[in-house]
C-alpha positions as CSV (number, residue, x, y, z in Angstrom):
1,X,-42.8,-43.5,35.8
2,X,-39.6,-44.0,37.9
3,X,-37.0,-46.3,36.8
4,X,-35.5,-49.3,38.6
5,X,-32.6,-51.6,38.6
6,X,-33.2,-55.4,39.3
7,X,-30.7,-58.1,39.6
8,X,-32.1,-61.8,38.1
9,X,-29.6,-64.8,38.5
10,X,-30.2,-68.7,39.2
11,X,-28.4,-72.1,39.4
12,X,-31.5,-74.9,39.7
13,X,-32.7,-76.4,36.7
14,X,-33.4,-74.4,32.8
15,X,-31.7,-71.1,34.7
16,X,-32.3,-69.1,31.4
17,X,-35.5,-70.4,30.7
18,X,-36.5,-69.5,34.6
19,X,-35.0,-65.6,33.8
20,X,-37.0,-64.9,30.8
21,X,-40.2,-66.3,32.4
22,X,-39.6,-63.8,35.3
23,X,-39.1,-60.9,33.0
24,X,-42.6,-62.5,31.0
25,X,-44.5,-62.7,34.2
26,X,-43.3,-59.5,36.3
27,X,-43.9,-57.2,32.7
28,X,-47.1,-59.1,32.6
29,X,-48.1,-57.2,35.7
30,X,-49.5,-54.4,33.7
31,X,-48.1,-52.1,35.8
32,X,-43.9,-52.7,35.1
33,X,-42.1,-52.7,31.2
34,X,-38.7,-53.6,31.3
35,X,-36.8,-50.9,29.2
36,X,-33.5,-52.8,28.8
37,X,-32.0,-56.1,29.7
38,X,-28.2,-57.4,30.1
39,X,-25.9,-60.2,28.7
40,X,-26.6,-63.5,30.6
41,X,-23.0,-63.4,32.8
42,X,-22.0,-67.0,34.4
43,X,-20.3,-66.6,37.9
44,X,-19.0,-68.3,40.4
45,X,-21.2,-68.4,43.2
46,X,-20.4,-66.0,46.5
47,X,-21.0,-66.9,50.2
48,X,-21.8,-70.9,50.0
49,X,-19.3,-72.1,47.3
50,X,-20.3,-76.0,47.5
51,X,-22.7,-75.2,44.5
52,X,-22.6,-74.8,40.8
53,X,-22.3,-71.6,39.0
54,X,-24.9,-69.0,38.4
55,X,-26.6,-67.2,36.1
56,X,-27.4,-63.8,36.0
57,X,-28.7,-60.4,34.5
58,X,-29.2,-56.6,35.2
59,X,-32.7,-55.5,33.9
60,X,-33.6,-51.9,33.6
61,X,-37.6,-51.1,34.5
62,X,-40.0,-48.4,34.5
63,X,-42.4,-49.0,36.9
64,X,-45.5,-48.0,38.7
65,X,-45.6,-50.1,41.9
66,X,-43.8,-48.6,45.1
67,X,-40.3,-49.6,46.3
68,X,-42.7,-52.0,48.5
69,X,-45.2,-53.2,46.0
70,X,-42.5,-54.4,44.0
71,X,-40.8,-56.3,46.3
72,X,-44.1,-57.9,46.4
73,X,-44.3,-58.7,43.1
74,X,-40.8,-59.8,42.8
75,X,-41.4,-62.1,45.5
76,X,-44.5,-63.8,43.8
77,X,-42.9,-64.6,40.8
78,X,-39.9,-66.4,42.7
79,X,-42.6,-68.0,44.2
80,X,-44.1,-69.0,40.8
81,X,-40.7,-70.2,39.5
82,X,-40.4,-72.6,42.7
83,X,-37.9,-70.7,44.4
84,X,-36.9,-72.2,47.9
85,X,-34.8,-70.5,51.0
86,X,-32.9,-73.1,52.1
87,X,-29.4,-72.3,52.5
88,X,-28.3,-68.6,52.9
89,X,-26.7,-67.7,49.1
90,X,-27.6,-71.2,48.0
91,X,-28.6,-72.7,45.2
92,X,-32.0,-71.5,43.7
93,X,-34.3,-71.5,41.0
94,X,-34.5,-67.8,40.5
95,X,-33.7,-65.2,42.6
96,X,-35.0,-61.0,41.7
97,X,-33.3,-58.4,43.4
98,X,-34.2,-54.9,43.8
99,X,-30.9,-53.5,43.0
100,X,-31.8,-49.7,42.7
101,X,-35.2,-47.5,42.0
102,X,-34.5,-44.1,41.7
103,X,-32.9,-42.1,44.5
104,X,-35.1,-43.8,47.0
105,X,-33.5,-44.9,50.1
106,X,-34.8,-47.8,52.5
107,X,-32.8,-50.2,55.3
108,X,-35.5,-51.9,56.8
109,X,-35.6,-55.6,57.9
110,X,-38.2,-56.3,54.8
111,X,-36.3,-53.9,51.6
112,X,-33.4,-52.3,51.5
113,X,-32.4,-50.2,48.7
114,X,-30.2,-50.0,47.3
115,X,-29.0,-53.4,47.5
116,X,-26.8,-53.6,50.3
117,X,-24.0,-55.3,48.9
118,X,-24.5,-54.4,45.3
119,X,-20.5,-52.5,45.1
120,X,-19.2,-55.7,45.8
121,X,-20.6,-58.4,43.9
122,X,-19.0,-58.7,39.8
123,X,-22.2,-60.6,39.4
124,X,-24.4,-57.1,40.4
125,X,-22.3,-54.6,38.5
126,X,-21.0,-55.8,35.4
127,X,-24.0,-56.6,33.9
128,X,-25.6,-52.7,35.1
129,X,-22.5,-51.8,33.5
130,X,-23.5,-53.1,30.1
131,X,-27.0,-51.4,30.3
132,X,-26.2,-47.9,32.6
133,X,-23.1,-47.3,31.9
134,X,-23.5,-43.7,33.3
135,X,-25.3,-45.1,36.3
136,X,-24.3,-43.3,39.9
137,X,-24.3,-45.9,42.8
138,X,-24.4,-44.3,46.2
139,X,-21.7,-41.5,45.0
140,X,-19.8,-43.9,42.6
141,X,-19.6,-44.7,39.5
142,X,-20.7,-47.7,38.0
143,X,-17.6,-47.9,36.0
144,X,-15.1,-47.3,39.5
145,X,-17.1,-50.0,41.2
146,X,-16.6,-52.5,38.2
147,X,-12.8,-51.7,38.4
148,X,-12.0,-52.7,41.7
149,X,-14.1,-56.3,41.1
150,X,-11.4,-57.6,38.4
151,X,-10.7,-60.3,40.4
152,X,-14.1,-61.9,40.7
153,X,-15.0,-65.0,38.2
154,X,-17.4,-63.6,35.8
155,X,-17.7,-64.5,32.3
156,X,-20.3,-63.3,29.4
157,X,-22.0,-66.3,28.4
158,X,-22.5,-66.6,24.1
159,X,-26.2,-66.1,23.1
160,X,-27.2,-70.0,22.6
């Protein structure tokens, strides 16, 4: 089954709580078993900064379902968690990127893959760091990404 990268983050409401019910619902799928999940990493939020901090993880899949189809799915469960598209980058309940899924390759209005700006957000690569620590991104290494992102706020948040 080919393997997959997604991003998971949130600022509105039991954030953690809304992360591990995405990981319940999209496993629950049937078709998608999540292999390996990150440290929960707080971080200052990028693009619309009048907001509170976020949340986030790196989960590493195995998966069925197309590039496509599991955009799909990714979709419906941010849909499930209430998640609304108010304000570019702004607050949110839950938010599931498709980071990376395989060597596949897409730039298309609906999915692009990999995540277009995935080398420059702290929030994106040090928690893939923590679970692929070998991982290539578009010629890079994960590790040579994470060092030229020092100067982003990004802290591991204690298990609670």
């Amino acid at each position: 089954m080919p393997k997959a990268y997604l991003g998971l983050g949130g600022n509105i409401g039991k954030v953690k709580d809304n992360i591990e019910e995405a990981l319940r619902l999209l496993q629950s799928h049937g078709n998608l078993q999540v292999l390996n999940i990150s440290s929960f990493y707080e971080t200052a939020p990028v693009g619309y900064a009048d907001q509170d901090w976020f949340l986030n993880i790196a989960a590493e899949i195995q998966t069925e379902l197309s590039p496509d189809a599991l955009l799909t799915l990714c979709n419906e469960v941010e849909q499930q968690l209430k998640r609304e598209r108010l304000i570019r980058w702004g607050p949110r309940t839950i938010d599931i990127d498709i980071l990376l899924y395989e060597e596949y390759e897409s730039n298309t209005d609906r999915l692009t893959i990999p995540h277009p700006r995935i080398a420059e957000r702290a929030f994106v690569v040090i928690p893939l760091l923590e679970i692929a620590p070998d991982l290539m991104v578009k010629g890079q290494r994960i590790q040579d990404i994470a060092d030229k992102l020092n100067h982003q706020e990004i802290r591991k948040r204690d298990n609670d």
